[in-house]
C-alpha positions as a Markdown table, in Angstrom:
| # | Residue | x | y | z |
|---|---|---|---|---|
| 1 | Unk | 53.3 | -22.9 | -27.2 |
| 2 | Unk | 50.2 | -21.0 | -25.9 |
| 3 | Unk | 47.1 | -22.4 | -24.6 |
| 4 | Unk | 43.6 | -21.6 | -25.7 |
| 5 | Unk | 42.1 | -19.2 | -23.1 |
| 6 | Unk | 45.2 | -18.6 | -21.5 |
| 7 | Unk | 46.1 | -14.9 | -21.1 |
| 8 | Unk | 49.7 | -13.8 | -21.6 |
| 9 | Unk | 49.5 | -10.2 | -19.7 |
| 10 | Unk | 51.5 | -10.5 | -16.5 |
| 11 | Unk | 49.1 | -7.3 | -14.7 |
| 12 | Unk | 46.2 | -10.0 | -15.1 |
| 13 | Unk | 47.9 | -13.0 | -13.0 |
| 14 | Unk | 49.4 | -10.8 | -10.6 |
| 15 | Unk | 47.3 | -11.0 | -7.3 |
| 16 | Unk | 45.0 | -8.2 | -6.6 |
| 17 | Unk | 45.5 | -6.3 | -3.2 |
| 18 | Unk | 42.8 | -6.7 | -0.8 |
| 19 | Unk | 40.0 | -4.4 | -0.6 |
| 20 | Unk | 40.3 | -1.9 | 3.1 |
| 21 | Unk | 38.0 | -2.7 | 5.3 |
| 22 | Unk | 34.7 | -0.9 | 5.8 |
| 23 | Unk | 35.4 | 0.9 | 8.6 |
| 24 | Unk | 38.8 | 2.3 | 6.9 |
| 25 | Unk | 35.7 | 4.0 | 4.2 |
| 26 | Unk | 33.9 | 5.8 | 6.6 |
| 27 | Unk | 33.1 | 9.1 | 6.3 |
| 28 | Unk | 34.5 | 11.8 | 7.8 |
| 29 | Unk | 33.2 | 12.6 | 11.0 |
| 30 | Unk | 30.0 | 14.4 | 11.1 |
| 31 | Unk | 28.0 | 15.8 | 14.1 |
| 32 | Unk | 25.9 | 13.0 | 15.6 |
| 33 | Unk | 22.8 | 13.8 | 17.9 |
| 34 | Unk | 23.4 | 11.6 | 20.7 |
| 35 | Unk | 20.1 | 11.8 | 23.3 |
| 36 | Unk | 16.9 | 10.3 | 23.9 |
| 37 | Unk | 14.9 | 9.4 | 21.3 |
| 38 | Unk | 11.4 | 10.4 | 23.6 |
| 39 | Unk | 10.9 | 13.5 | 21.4 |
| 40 | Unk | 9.8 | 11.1 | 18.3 |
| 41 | Unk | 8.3 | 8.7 | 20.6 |
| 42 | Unk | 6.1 | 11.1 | 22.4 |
| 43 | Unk | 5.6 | 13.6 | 18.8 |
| 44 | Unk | 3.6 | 10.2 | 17.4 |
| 45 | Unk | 0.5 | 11.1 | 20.0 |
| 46 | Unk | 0.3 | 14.5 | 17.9 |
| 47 | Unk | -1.0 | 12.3 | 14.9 |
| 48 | Unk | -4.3 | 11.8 | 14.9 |
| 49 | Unk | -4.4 | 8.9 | 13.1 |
| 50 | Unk | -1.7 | 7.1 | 15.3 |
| 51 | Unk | -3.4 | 8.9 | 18.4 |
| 52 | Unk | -6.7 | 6.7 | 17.2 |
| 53 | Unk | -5.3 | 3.5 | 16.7 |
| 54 | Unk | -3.3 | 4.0 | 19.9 |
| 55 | Unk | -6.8 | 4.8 | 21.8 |
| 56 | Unk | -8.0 | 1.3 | 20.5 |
| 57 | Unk | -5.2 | -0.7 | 21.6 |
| 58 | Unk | -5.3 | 1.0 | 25.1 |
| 59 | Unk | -9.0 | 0.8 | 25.4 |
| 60 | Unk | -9.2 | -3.1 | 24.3 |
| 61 | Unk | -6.4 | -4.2 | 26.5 |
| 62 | Unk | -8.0 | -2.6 | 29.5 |
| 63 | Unk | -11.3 | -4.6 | 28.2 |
| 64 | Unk | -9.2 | -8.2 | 28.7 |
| 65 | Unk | -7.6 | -6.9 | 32.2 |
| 66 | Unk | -4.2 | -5.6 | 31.2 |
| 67 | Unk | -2.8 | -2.7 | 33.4 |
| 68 | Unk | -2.4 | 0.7 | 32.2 |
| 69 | Unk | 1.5 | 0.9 | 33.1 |
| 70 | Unk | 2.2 | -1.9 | 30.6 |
| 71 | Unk | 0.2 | -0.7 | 27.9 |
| 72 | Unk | 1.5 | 2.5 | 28.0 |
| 73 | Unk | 5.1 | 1.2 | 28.0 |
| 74 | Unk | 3.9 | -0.6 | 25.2 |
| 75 | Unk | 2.8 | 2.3 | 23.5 |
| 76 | Unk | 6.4 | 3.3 | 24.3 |
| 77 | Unk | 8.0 | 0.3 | 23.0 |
| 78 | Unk | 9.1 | -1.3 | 25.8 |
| 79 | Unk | 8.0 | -3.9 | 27.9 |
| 80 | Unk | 7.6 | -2.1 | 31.2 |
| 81 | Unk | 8.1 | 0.9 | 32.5 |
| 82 | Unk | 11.7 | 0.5 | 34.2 |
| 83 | Unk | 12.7 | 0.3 | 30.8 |
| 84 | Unk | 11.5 | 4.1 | 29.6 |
| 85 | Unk | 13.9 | 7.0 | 29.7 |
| 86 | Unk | 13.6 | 10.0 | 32.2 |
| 87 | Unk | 11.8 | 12.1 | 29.7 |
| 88 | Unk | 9.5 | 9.3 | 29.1 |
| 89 | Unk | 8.7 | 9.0 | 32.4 |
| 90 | Unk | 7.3 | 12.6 | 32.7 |
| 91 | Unk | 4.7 | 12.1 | 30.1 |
| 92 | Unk | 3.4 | 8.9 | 31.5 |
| 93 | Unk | 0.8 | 10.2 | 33.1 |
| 94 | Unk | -0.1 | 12.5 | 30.3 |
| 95 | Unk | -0.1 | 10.2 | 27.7 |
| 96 | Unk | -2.6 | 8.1 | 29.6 |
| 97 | Unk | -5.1 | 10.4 | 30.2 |
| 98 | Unk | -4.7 | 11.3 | 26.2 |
| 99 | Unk | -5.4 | 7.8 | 25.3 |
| 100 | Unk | -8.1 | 7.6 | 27.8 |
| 101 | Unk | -9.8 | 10.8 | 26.6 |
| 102 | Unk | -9.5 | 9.2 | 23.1 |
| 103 | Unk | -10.7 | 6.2 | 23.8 |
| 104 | Unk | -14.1 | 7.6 | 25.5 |
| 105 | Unk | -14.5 | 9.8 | 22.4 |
| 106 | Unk | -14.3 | 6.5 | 19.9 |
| 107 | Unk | -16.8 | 4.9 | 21.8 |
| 108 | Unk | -19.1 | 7.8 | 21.6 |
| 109 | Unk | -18.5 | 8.7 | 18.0 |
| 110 | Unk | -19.3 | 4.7 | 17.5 |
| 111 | Unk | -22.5 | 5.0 | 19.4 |
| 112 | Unk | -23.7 | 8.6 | 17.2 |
| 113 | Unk | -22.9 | 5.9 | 14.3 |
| 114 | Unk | -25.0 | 3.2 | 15.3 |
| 115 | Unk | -28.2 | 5.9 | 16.7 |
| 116 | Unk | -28.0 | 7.2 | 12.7 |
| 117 | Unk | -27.5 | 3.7 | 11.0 |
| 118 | Unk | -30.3 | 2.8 | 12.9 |
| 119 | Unk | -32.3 | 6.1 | 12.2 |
| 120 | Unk | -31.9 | 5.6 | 8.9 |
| 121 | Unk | -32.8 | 2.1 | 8.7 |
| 122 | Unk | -36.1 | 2.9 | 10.6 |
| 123 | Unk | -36.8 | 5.8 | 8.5 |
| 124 | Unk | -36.1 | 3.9 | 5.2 |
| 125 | Unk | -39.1 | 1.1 | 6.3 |
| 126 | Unk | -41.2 | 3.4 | 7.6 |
| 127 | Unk | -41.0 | 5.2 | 4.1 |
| 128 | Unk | -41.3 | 1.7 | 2.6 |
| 129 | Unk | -44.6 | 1.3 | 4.6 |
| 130 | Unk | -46.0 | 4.1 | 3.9 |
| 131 | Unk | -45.7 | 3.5 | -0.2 |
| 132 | Unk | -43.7 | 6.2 | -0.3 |
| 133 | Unk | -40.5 | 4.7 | -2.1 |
| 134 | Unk | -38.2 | 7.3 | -3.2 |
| 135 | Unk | -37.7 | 8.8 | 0.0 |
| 136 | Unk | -37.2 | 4.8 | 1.3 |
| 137 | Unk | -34.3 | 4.1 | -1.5 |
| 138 | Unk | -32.9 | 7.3 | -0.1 |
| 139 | Unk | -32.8 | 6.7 | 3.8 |
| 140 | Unk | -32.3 | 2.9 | 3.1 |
| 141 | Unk | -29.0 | 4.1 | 0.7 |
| 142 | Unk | -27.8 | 6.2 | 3.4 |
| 143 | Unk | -28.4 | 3.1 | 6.1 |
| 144 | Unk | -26.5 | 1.1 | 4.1 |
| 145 | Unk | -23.4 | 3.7 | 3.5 |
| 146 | Unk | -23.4 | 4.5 | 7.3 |
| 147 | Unk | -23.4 | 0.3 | 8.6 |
| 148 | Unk | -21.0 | -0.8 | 5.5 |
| 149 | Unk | -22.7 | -4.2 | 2.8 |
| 150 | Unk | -21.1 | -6.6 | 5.0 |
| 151 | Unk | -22.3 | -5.9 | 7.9 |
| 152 | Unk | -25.7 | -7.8 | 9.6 |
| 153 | Unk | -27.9 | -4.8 | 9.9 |
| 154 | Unk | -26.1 | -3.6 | 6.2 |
| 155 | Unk | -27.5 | -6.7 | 4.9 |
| 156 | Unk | -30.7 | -6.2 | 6.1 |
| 157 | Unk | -30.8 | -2.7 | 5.0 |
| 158 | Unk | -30.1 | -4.1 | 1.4 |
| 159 | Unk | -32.9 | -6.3 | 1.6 |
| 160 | Unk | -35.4 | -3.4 | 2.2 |
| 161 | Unk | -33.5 | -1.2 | -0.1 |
| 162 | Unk | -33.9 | -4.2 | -3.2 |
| 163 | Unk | -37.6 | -4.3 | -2.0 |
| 164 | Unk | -37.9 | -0.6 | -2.4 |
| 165 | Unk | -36.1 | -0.5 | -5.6 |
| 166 | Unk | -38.4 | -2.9 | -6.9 |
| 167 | Unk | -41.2 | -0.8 | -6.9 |
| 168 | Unk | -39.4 | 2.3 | -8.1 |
| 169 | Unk | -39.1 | 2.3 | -12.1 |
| 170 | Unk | -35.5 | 2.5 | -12.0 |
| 171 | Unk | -35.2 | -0.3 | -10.0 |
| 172 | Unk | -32.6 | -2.7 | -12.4 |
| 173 | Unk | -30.5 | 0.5 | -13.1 |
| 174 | Unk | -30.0 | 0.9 | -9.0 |
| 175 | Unk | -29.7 | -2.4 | -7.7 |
| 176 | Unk | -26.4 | -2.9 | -9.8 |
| 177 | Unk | -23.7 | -1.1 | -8.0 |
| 178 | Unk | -25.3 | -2.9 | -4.9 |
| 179 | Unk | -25.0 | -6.2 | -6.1 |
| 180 | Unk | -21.1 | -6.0 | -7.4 |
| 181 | Unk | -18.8 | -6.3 | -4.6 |
């Protein structure tokens, strides 16, 4: 007598060796670079973006009284500097001045930002003053590209430019792109 779903094949009840273990699939044996890993650490400085962001990080931890040594170790992902390789260690000193040249040139780049924002700005209600509105629309645009809408003195700017584009003829057909966010 057979039972319903019972299977009759002997190969299909027999038990199933066991699978190797992982390590028993390996490869075969390839070259490995075994060495420091301070060549990809240190090549990240070349980026400028990463080189940027780095410059920040250093520059506001020395602002809340961090000390240079643990920032760059942290730069170097570790926690201090006993922890850093030999190779590491030579570029210390170099990488720190790199951040700190960085970090000066943020901060003046920022301030040649805020001097046009706030050239611009000026400009654009002097214009405005003067009755002369196309060439206030135009500074007051540019003010408002250069300090970004959400920003105080972007707000502001906005106000004068929706003022200026008031008195323009075009006024509706401008003030739309401002007004979606």
């Amino acid at each position: 007598m057979r039972l319903a779903g019972s299977c009759s094949s002997p190969s299909l009840l027999a038990p199933r060796p066991l699978a190797p273990p992982r390590t028993a699939l390996a490869k075969p044996a390839q070259r490995r670079y075994v060495g420091c890993h301070a060549a990809v650490d240190l090549a990240k400085f070349g980026n400028k973006s990463y080189l940027d962001k780095a410059a920040q990080r250093f520059k506001i931890g020395l602002e809340q009284g961090l000390e240079e040594d643990f920032l760059i170790a942290i730069e170097l992902g570790a926690t201090s500097l006993d922890q850093l390789s030999e190779a590491q260690l030579e570029y210390v000193d170099k990488i720190k001045a790199k951040l700190l040249e960085r970090a000066s040139e943020i901060q003046a780049e920022e301030a040649e930002r805020r001097q046009r924002e706030a050239a611009y700005f000026e400009a654009g209600k002097k214009a405005y003053e003067r009755g002369q509105y196309e060439n206030s629309v135009s500074f007051l645009e540019k003010a408002v590209e250069q300090c970004g809408r959400t920003s105080v003195s972007g707000g502001e700017a906005m106000m004068w430019l929706a003022l200026a584009y008031q008195v323009c003829s075009s006024w509706v057909r401008r003030l739309i792109p401002f007004c979606v966010p």
